[in-house]
N, C-alpha and C positions, 0 to 999 in steps of 0.2 A: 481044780481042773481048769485049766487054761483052754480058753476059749468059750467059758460057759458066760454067760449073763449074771452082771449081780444088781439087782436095787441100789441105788444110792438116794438115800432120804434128806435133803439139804445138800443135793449137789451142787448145789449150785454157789452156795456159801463160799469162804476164805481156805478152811483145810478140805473140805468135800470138794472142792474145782483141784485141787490138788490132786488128792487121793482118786478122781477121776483120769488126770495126765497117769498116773503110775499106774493101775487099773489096765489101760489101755495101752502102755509100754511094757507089760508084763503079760498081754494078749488077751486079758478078759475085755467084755462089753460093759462098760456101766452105763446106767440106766437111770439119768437123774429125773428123782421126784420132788419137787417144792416147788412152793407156791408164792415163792420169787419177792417175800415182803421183807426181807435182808437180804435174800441170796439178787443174783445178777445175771440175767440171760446172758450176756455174753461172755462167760463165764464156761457157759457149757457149749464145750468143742469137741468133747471125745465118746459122744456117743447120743441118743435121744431123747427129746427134755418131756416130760409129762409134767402138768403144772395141775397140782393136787395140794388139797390140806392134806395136813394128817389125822385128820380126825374124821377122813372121807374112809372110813373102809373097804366101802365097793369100790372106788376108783383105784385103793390099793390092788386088792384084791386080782381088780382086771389088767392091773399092769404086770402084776406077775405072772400072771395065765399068759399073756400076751408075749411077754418077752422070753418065758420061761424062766425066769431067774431064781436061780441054784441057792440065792444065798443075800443078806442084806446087809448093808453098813446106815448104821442111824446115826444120821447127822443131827437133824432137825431137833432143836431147841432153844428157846430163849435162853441166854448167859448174861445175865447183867445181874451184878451181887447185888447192888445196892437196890433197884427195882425190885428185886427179888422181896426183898427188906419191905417193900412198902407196898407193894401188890403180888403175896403170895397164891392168890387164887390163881393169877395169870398164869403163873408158874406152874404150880401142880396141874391144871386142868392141859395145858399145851406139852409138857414135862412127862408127865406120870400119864394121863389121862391119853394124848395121842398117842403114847409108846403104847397104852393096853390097846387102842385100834388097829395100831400097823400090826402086833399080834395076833387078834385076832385075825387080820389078813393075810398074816402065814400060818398060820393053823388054817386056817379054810381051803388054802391052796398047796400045802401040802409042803411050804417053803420053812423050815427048823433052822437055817442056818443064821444068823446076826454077829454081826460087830459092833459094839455100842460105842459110841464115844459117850466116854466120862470124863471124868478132872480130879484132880488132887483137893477139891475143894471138899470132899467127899473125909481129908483127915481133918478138917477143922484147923486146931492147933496142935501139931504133934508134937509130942515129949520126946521121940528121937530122931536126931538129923545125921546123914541121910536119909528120908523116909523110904523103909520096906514095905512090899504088901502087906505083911503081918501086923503094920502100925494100925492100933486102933480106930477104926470110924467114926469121929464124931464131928459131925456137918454145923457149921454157926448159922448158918444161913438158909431159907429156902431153896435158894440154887441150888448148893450144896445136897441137902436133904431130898430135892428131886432128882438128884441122879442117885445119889446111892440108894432111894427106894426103887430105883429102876433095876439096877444091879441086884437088889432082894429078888425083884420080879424073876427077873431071867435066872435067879436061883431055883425058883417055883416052876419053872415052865419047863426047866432040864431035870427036874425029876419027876414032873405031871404028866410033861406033851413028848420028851423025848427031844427038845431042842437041846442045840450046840451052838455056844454063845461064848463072845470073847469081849471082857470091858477092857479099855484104853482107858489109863488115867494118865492124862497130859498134865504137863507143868506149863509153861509160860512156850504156849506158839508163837512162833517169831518168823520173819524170814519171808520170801519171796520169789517165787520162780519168773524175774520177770520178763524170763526168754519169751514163755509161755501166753503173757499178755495177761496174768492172774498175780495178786496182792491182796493185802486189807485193804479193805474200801466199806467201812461203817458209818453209820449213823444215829447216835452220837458213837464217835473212838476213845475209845477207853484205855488202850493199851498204851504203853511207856515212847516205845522205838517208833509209830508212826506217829505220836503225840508230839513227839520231839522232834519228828523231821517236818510234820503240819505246822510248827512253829516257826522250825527256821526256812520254809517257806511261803512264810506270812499267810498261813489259813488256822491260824489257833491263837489268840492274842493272850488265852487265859493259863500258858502250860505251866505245870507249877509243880513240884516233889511235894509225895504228901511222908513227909515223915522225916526229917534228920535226926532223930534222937533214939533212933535203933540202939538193941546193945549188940554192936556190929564194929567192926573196925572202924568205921568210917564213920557210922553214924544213920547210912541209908539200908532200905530192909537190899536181903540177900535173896536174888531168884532162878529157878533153874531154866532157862532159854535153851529152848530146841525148834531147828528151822523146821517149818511147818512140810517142805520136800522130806523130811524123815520124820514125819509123821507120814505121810501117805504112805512110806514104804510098810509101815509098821501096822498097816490097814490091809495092806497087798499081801503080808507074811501071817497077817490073822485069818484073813478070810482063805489063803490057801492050807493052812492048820485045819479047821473046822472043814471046808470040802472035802478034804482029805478024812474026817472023820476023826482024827487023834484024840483032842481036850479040846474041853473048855477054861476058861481062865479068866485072872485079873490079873492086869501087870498095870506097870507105870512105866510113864514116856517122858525119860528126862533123860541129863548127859551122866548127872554124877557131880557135876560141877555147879558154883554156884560161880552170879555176877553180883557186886551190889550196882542200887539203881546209878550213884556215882560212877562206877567203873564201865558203864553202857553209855552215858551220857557223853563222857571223857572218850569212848569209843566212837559214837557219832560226832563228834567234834573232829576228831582225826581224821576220818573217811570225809568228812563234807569240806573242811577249811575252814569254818564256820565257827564262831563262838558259841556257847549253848549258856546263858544264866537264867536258869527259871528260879522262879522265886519256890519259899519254902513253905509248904503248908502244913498244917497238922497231920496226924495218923489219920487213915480210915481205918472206924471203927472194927479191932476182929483182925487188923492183917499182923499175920506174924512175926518176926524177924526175918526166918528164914525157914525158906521153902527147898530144898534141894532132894531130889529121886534117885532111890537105889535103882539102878534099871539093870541088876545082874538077872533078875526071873527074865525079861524081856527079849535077856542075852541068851540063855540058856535053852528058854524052851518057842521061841519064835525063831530066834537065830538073827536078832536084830540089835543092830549100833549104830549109832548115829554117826553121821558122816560127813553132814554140812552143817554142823553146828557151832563150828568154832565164832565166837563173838564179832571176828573182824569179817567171817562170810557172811554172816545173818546181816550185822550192819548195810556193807555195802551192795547184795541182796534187795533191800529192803530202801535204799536210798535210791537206788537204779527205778524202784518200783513208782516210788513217790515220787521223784522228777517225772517221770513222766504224766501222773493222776494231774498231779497238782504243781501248776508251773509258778513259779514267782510272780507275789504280789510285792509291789513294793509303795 
């Protein structure tokens, strides 16, 4: 229902400041809630910020009373695999543990509707490429293991409470709205595309490939990149599914296409002028070849494709975003 309020839990984050601009260009209110220890007050431009844990359920609670909101998108959670690896409590307790308080705070006020964001980290290693829904779940990691016990959850709660719930599993967010004055902007960055542009803007001295010895054409692993503007969309087309009452669901948010890490790198090279030689590190442990997402269910029953994803938008996207973050050190 256009025009109703929705929660946003990690609004204030990298895809939530997003999925906020889309939200509000699609005529909803969003309603961002985090407690701003990654996300970015300035961040939030399209609608008002409530700065809450999530493990506060009365302050949930009162923000939905307050705003009315129809319906929620859960941003909010730690994602760092390797952390995950070495401080699983963090994880499950902020993970699994916050997601049971933000329900109990729509069960109290009478709010059924969520959108989850998940990950693909949730197949582990999958046995077939491209991955479909149907690919089996098996998580290597904590990270992993705490979203998809969240996705069990919201299996329990749609046949207990009577909720409507839709998991997003994203493959590799990329890309940048940087009309909007929103980007990655992390601490530590983790990811490839602004690793590589912190580099060759002299704020990364350490950037490095971990892996040439893929069984890949090239050598580097294979990843599926979708600009994080079509993910919001894909957050817009969930929560109006679910208001509308239809399904519930699990789909994946990729193009179909794969890059290897080479072929991104060689792509940032061409948009900057720039040379890129990062040095070669080993595997991290657990990462696969290749990651690529069937997104026909996404196609089908959202009515969603991606649009800005092509490798040479996400780049220069994504370079417009970083010039400006982070000016040259020389």
């Amino acid at each position: 229902m256009s025009g109703s309020s929705i929660l946003v839990v990690g609004g204030a984050g990298y895809i939530g400041a997003h999925t906020c601009k889309a939200l509000s260009v699609a005529g909803y209110l969003p309603v961002t809630y985090d407690n701003l220890s990654t996300g970015h007050r300035e961040f939030v431009k399209w609608g008002p910020l409530v700065e809450g844990d999530l493990s506060d359920a009365s302050l949930l609670s009162r923000t939905i009373q307050e705003y009315r909101a129809q319906a929620v998108i859960h941003f909010a959670a730690h994602a760092y695999v390797g952390e995950s690896v070495l401080d699983p409590q963090k994880y499950y307790e902020n993970n699994v543990g916050g997601t049971l308080s933000l329900l109990r705070a729509m069960r109290d006020t009478g709010c059924k509707n969520i959108v989850f964001s998940s990950t693909c980290a949730v197949y582990g290693k999958p046995t077939l490429v491209p991955i479909a829904e149907t690919e089996p779940t098996r998580p290597i990691n904590p990270y992993g293991r705490s979203k998809l016990m969240v996705e069990e959850i919201l299996d329990d709660y749609r046949a207990a409470y009577g909720f409507r719930s839709v998991a997003l599993r994203y493959f590799n967010a990329c890309g940048c709205d940087h009309s909007a004055g929103i980007g990655e902007l992390r601490d530590p960055e983790t990811h490839l595309i602004p690793r590589a542009m912190m580099h060759l803007l002299g704020h990364l001295p350490d950037f490095q490939v971990f892996g040439a010895d893929f069984d890949t054409p090239d050598g580097t692993a294979i990843r599926d990149y979708v600009h994080v503007s079509d993910l919001a969309d894909a957050h817009v087309a969930a929560s109006r599914l679910i208001l509308a009452g239809e399904r519930s669901g699990v789909y994946n948010l990729g193009t179909g296409e794969g890059h290897s890490v080479s072929q991104v790198l060689d792509a940032i090279s061409r948009e900057t002028k720039l040379a890129l030689s990062p040095a070669h590190g080993t595997r991290r442990a657990g990462d696969p070849p290749i990651l690529v997402a069937d997104p026909a269910l996404a196609k089908s029953e959202l009515g969603w494709s991606p649009s800005r994803s092509g490798l040479a938008e996400i780049v220069k996207s994504s370079w417009l975003w970083h010039q400006r973050v982070h000016a040259i050190t020389t």
